[in-house]
Each structure stands twice: as C-alpha cells, then as structure tokens.
C-alpha positions in Angstrom: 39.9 16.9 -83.9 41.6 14.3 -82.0 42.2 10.4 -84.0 40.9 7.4 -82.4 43.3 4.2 -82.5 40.3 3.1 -84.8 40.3 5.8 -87.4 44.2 5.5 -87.4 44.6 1.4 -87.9 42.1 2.1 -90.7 44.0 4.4 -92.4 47.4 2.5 -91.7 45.1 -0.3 -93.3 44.2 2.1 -96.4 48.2 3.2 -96.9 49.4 -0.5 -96.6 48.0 -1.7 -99.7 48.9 1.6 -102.0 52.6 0.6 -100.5 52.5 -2.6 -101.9 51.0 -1.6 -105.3 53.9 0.8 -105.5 56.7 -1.8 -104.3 55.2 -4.3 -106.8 55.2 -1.3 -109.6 59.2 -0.5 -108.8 59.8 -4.3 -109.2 57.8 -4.5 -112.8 60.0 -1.3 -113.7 63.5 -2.8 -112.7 62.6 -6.1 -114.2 61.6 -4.2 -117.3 64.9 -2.1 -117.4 67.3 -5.8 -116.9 65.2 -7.0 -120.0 65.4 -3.9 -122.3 69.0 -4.3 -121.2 69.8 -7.3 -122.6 67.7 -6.9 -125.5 69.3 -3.9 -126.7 72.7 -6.2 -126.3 71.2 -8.9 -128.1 69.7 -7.5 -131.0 70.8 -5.4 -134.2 72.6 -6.1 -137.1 74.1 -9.2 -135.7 71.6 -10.9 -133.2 73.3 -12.3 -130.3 71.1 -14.9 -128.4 70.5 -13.5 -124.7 71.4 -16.8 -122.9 74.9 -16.2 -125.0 74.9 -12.5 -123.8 74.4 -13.2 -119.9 76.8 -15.5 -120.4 79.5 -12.5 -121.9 78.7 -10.3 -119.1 79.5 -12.9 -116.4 82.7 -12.9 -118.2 82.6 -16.7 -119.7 83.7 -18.1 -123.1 80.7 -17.9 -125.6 79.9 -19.8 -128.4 81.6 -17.3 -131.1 84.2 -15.4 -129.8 83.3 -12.2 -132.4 79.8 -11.7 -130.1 82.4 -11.0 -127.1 83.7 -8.4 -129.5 80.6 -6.8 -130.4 79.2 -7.0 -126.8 82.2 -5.6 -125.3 83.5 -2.9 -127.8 80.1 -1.7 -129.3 77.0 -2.5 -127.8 77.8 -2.4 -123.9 78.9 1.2 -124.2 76.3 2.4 -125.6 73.5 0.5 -123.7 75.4 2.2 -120.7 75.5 5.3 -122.1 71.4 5.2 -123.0 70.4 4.3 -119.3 72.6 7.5 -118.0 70.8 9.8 -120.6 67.8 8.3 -120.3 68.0 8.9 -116.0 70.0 12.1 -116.5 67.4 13.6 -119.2 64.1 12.3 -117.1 65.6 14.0 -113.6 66.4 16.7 -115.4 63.0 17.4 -116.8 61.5 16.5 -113.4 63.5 19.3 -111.7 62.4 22.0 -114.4 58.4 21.2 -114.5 58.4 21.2 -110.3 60.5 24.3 -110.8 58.5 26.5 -113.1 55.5 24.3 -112.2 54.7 23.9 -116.4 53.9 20.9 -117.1 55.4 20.8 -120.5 58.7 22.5 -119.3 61.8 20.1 -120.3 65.5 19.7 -119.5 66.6 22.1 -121.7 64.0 25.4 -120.8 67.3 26.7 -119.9 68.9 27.2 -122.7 71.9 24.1 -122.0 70.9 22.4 -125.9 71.6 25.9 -127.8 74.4 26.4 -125.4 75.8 23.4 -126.5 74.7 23.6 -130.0 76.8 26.9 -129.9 79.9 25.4 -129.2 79.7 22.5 -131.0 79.1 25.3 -134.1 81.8 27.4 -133.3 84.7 24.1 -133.5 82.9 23.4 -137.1 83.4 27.1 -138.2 86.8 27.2 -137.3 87.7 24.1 -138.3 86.6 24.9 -141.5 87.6 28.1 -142.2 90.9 29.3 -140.0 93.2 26.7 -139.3 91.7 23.4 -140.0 95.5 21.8 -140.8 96.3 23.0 -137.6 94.0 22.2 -135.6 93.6 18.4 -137.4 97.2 18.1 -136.3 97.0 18.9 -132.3 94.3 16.5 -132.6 91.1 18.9 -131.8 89.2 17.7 -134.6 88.4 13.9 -133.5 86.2 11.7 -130.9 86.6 14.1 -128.3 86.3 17.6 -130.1 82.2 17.9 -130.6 82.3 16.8 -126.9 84.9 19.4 -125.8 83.1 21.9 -127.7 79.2 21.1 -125.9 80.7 20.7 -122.6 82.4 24.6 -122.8 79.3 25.9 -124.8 76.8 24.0 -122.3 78.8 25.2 -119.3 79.4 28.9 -120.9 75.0 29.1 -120.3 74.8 27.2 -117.3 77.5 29.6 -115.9 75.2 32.9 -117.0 72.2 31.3 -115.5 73.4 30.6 -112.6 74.6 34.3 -111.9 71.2 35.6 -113.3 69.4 33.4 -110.7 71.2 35.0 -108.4 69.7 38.1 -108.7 66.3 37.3 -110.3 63.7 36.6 -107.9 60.6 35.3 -109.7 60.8 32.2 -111.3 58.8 32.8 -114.5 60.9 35.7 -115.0 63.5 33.2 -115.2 62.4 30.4 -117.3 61.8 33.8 -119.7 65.4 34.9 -119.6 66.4 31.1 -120.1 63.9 30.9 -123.2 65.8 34.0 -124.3 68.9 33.0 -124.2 68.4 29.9 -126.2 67.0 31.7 -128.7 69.7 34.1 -128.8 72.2 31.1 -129.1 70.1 29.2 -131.5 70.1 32.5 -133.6 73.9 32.4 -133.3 74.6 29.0 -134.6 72.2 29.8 -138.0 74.5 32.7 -138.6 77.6 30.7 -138.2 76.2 27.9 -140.4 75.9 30.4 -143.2 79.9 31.0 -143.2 80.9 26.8 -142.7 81.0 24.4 -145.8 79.1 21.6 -146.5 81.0 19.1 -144.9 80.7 20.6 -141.5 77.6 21.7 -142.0 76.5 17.8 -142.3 78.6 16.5 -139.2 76.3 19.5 -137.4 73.1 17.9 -138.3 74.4 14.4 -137.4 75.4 15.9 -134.1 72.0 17.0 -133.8 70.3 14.0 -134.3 71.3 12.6 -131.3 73.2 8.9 -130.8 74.4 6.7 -128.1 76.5 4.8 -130.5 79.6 7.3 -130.6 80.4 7.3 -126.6 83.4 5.1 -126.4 84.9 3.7 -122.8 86.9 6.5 -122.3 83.9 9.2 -122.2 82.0 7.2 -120.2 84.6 7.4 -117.5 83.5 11.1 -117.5 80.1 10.9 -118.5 79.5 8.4 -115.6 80.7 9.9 -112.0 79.4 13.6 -113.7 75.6 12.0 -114.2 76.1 10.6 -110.9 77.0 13.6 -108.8 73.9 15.3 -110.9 71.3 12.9 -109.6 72.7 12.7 -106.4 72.4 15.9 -106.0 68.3 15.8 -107.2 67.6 13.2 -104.6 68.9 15.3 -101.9 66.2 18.0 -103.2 63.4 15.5 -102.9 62.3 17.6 -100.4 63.0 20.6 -101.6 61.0 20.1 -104.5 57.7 18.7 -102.1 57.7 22.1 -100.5 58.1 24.2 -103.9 55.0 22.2 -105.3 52.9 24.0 -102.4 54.4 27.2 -103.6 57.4 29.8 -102.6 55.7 31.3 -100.2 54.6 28.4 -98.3 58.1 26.9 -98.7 59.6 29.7 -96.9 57.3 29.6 -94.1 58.5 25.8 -93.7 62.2 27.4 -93.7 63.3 26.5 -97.0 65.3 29.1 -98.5 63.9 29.3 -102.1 66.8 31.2 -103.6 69.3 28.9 -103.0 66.7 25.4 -103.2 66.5 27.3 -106.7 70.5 27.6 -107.3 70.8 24.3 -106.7 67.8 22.8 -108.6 69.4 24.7 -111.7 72.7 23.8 -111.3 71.8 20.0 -110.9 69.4 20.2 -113.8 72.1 21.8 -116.1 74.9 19.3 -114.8 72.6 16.9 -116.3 71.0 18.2 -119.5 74.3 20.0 -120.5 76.6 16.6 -119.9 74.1 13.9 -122.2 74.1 17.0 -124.8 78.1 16.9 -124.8 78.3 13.5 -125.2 75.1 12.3 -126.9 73.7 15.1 -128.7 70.3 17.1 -128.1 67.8 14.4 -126.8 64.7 15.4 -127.6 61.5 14.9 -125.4 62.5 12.1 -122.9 62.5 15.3 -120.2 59.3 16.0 -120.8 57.3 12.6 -121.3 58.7 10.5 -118.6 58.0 12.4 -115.1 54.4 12.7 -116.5 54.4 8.7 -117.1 55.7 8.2 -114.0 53.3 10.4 -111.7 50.7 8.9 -114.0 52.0 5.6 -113.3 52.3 6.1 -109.1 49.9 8.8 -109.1 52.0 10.8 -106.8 54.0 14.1 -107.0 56.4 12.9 -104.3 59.5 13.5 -105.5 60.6 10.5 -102.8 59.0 8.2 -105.1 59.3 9.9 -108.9 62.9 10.5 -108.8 63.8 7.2 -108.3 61.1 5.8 -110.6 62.1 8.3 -113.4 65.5 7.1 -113.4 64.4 3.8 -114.1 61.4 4.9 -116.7 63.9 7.5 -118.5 66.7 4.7 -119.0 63.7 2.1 -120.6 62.4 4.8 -122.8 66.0 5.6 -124.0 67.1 1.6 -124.5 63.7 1.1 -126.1 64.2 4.0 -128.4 68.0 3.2 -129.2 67.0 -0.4 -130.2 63.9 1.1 -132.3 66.2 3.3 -134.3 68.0 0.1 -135.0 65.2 -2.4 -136.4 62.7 -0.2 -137.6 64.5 -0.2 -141.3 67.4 -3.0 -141.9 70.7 -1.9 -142.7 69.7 1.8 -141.7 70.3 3.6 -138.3 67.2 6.3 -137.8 67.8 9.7 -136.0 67.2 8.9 -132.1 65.7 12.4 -132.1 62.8 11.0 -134.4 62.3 7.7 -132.5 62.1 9.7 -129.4 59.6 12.1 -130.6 57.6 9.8 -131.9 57.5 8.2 -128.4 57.0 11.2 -126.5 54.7 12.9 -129.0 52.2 10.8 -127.9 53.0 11.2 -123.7 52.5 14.6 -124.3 49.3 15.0 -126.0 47.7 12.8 -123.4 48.8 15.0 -120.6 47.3 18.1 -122.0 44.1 16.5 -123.1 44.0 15.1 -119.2 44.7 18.5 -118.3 41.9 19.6 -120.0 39.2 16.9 -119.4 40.0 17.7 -115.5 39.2 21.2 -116.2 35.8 20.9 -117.9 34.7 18.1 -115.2 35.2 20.6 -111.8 33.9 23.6 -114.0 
C-alpha cells in the first residue's frame, strides 16, 4: 500500500512530539546525575556546602582548606568510581536480558561474581594458611591484592565462557552452563572458607558487601579506560541487540551473524561485570532494575536510546545508594549490597506484576 504525503507529514507530526518528550527526559536524567553528584560530594560525615564544593572542583581556594582534602582524597574517587559501576553494572544487565531475553537475567547470569568471589577466596586461604609472612612481605596482601585476586578469578570464567560459546549454539543452553558454573564456583569458595580463619573469613564478607569507598586514584586509572572500552563496545551492538530482540532466526536473515553478535555481547558484558566486581565488590541488583526503569521510563526497547539512558539511570541509582548507605544511621556505613537491594527489590517486583497484569488483560 502506497503513503500519501498526507498520511506521512502526519506521522512525522505523531514521532516529533515522542522526540521531544524523550530529549526533554535525557535532559531531566543528566541534570539529575550533576545533582546526585554533588550531593554525594557534599554530604556525609562532614557536610560540605555545594556552592563550596563547585567551587573545589573548579580548582579555587575554599573557605576551609580540610574540605579540599576530603573532596579530593576521599569523596571524589569514589563518586567517580559509583557512576562507572553504576553505567558498567546497568549495560551489563541490559546486554544479558536482550541476550537470554529474561527479563530478570542480571550482569552476573554468567558466573563473573563467583568467579571473582573465587579468587578473591583463594588469596584469603593462602594468605592464611601457607605463607602469609611471605606473601605480607612482597606486598600481595594490601590495596591491590583482593583486586588482583577478582580480576584473575573473574577473567579465569569469562575466559571458559567465552570458549564454551564457541561451540554452544542455543542460547538457553548457555545461560544454563553459566548458572552452572557459578554454582560450581560458589560451591568452591564455601569449601575454602571452612579451611581460612576468622580474620579472613571477615575481610571476605566485607569484600562481599560491596563499597565504592576503597578505590583509590591509582585503580581508577585502570578501572576507568577498562569500563570504557566495555561500553564502547555495547553501543556499537546497539544494533545488534535490535535484531536479536526479533529473534536468532530473524537476525540471520537480516545478515547478522548471531554466533559472533553473541561472542561479543558476552565478552563486553563480562569486561564489565567482572571489572566493578574486582574493584568494588559484588553489586547486587543494579543490572537487573535499571534497564527495566529505563524502558519503562522511554517505553522503548531501542537499544539506541536505553544504552545511553542506562548509563545515566545506573550511575544515579549507584550515587543515590552510596550516599544512603552513608545517612541512613550516623556514624555507621551500611552494606551497599543492602541499600541496593532494597532499591531494586522494589523495581523488580513491579516488573513481574506488569508482566503478569499484561498477561491476564490479552487472555
């Protein structure tokens, strides 16, 4: 059926208004990430006033030179570090829901957070038991050991997924073998727990809690151009991940090869997932909650439009829930794994009741 010029200038007319709603979205999200910014600078144990705080960051004298300090040495790192686990985390999940098409999948279906929890399990053990005054003394035990240990246990998983999709064709089989392995590594690091003494056993669990607080300047010159190339990758799949959402048979008769779309959606997803883990801990449930906020939010499953917007959402949701863990109880830092749960709890249990009310209304 051929278009008329009217039909067409109507539906430009219809499009150019949903534009504009989504521009004008975008700009409430950016000016909401600049002021949970500065608010996660400004407030904690020592409130710095935000006028005083813009004025730090433009590099000008403030009023007390000790909020420079604070600013600078403490609080600027790890607001930095929150918006790249937030993005990292959110992409991440993003990538593994369009990929298994579940809508409750999460960054870490894969196995990366046992992975990681492995290795991080493994330094503790040994520490603890072999050589722990030699090791102490070539200086593995310290900032960098916990983050050394994630990476190589993180990567060790990443690297056996990526060979096994290689050879696996079906997705679900996949996101099985992934399930599998975690459990498998999960099941490793309650074994190795068993032989480690208290000590470590308690720097485990405050690994596992999750923090943004303990990623000084030096990490984050890793941590940044690695969460980079990871989400640079994801917006080149935008694409990509349009054509898998019509399913991998109608994706290869658009010419996409699925095998290596899927190769690469994995390995970006892992680079991700597996680098905050290193650095930050296991972040629980910001993968899952914010791509559903966002396609609620732009109602849209273009990945054109949710990447970007879940980059922003994910870094909010992380700032927010780094400054909660802060003020919730004076003089007492919660677990970000509990503020984050307790955000995303709630995310998550509207989806599926959505989910559900569709259901019953078209049956």
């Amino acid at each position: 059926m051929l278009i008329t010029k009217p039909q067409l200038s109507n539906s430009l007319l219809h499009q150019k208004p949903a534009t504009r709603i989504k521009a004008l979205v975008f700009s409430i999200l950016l000016l909401g990430l600049v002021l949970a910014f500065l608010l996660d600078l400004a407030l904690g144990a020592v409130d710095i006033p935000i006028n005083q705080v813009i004025t730090i960051l433009l590099g000008q004298e403030a009023e007390k030179t000790t909020w420079t300090s604070i600013i600078f040495k403490f609080r600027l790192p790890k607001a930095l570090t929150a918006i790249l686990a937030g993005a990292a985390l959110g992409v991440s999940g993003l990538q593994m829901q369009t990929l298994f098409k579940n809508p409750l999948a999460g960054p870490f279906v894969l196995g990366i957070s046992s992975g990681a929890s492995l290795g991080v399990a493994l330094v503790l053990l040994t520490a603890s038991v072999t050589a722990p005054t030699l090791l102490n003394d070539l200086g593995i035990i310290g900032d960098f050991s916990l983050v050394t240990a994630a990476s190589f246990g993180a990567a060790s998983v990443l690297g056996l997924m990526l060979v096994v999709s290689r050879r696996v064709q079906d997705t679900m089989t996949l996101l099985i073998l992934g399930l599998l392995f975690g459990y498998a590594t999960s099941a490793m690091v309650s074994i190795l727990l068993q032989f480690s003494s208290k000590e470590r056993i308690q720097s485990y669990i405050m690994w596992t809690f999750g923090s943004f607080t303990g990623v000084t300047w030096q990490q984050l010159a890793i941590l940044t151009p690695v969460i980079g190339v990871g989400l640079l990758i994801a917006m080149l799949q935008s694409k990509s991940l349009n054509a898998l959402l019509l399913g991998e048979s109608y994706a290869r008769s658009l010419g996409l090869t699925v095998e290596k779309t899927r190769f690469s959606v994995i390995s970006s997803a892992a680079i991700l997932a597996g680098a905050i883990t290193a650095f930050c801990g296991p972040i629980a449930f910001l993968g899952v909650a914010v791509p559903h906020l966002c396609r609620s939010l732009f109602n849209t499953s273009d990945h054109r439009i949710l990447i970007p917007s879940v980059i922003i959402m994910g870094a909010i949701l992380a700032l927010f829930a780094d400054l909660f863990s802060q003020l919730l109880i004076s003089q007492m830092v919660l677990p970000l794994n509990a503020i984050t749960a307790l955000m995303g709890t709630p995310v998550v249990t509207w989806v599926i009741l959505q989910r559900n009310s569709k259901k019953s209304f078209t049956s």
